[in-house]
C-alpha positions in Angstrom: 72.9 -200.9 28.3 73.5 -198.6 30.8 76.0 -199.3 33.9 74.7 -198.7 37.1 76.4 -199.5 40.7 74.1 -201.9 43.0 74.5 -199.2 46.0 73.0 -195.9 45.7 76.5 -193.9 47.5 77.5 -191.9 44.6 80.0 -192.2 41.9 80.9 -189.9 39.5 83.6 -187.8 41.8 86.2 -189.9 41.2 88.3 -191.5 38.2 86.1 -195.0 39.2 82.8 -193.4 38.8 80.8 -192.7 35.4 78.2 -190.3 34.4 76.3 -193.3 34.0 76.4 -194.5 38.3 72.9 -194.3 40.1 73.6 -191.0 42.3 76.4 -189.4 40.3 76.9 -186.4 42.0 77.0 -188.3 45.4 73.6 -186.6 47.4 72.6 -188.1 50.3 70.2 -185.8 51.9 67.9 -186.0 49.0 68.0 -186.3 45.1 70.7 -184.3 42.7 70.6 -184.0 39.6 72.2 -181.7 36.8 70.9 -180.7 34.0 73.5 -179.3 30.8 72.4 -175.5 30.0 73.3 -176.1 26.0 71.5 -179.5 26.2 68.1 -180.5 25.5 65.8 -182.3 28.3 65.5 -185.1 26.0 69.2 -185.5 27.3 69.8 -183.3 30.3 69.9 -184.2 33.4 70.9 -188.0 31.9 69.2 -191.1 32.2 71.3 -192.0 35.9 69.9 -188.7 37.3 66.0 -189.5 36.5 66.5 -193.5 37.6 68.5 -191.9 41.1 65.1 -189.6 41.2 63.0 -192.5 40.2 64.7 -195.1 43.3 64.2 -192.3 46.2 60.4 -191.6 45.1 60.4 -195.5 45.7 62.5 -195.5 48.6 60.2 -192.4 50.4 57.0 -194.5 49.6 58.3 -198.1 51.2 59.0 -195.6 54.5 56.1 -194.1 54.7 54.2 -197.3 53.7 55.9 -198.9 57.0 55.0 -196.0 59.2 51.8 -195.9 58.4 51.4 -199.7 58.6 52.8 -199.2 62.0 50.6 -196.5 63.1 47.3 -198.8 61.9 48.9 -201.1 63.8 50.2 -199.5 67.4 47.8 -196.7 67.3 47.9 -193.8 69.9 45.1 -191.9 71.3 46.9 -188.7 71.7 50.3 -187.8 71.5 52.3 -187.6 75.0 52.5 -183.8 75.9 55.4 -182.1 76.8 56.0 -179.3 78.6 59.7 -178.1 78.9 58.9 -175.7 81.7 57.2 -178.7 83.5 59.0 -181.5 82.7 63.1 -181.7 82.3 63.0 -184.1 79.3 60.4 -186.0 76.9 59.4 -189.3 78.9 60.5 -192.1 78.0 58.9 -195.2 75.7 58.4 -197.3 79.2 57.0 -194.1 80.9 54.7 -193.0 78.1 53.1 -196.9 77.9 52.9 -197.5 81.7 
């Protein structure tokens, strides 16, 4: 059985972590993974990389199946224009739905 951590924050840069923790090489802007040159990709990148890979695909579609439940639900008819030249900053949610 493989050993994973519960949190996805990285693990394997320290003596605590394993080449076996979700995240191993510690990413958090998007998905890392190595793969071994002299190693096959039956092996390489190991199984904690593809599962890491496997939980941010997940992750991305939960977002952007809340955003676009929200948009469906709170839909705008057209996007607030701004004009920097016109206008000293963006307005504000109040402003934009008053």
């Amino acid at each position: 059985m493989m050993h994973t951590k519960l949190s996805n924050t990285g693990g394997h840069y320290s003596s605590q972590g394993s080449e076996n923790d979700l995240n191993r090489i510690g990413g958090y802007l998007g998905t890392m993974a190595q793969a071994n040159i002299d190693e096959s990709a039956d092996i390489s990148p190991p199984e904690s990389d593809r599962e890491t890979a496997r939980l941010h695909g997940r992750h991305i579609a939960q977002i952007t199946t809340q955003l676009v439940a929200g948009r469906l639900a709170v839909p705008i008819a057209e996007e607030s224009p701004y004009d920097p030249e016109e206008q000293e900053r963006p307005l504000s949610l109040k402003e934009l739905f008053t």
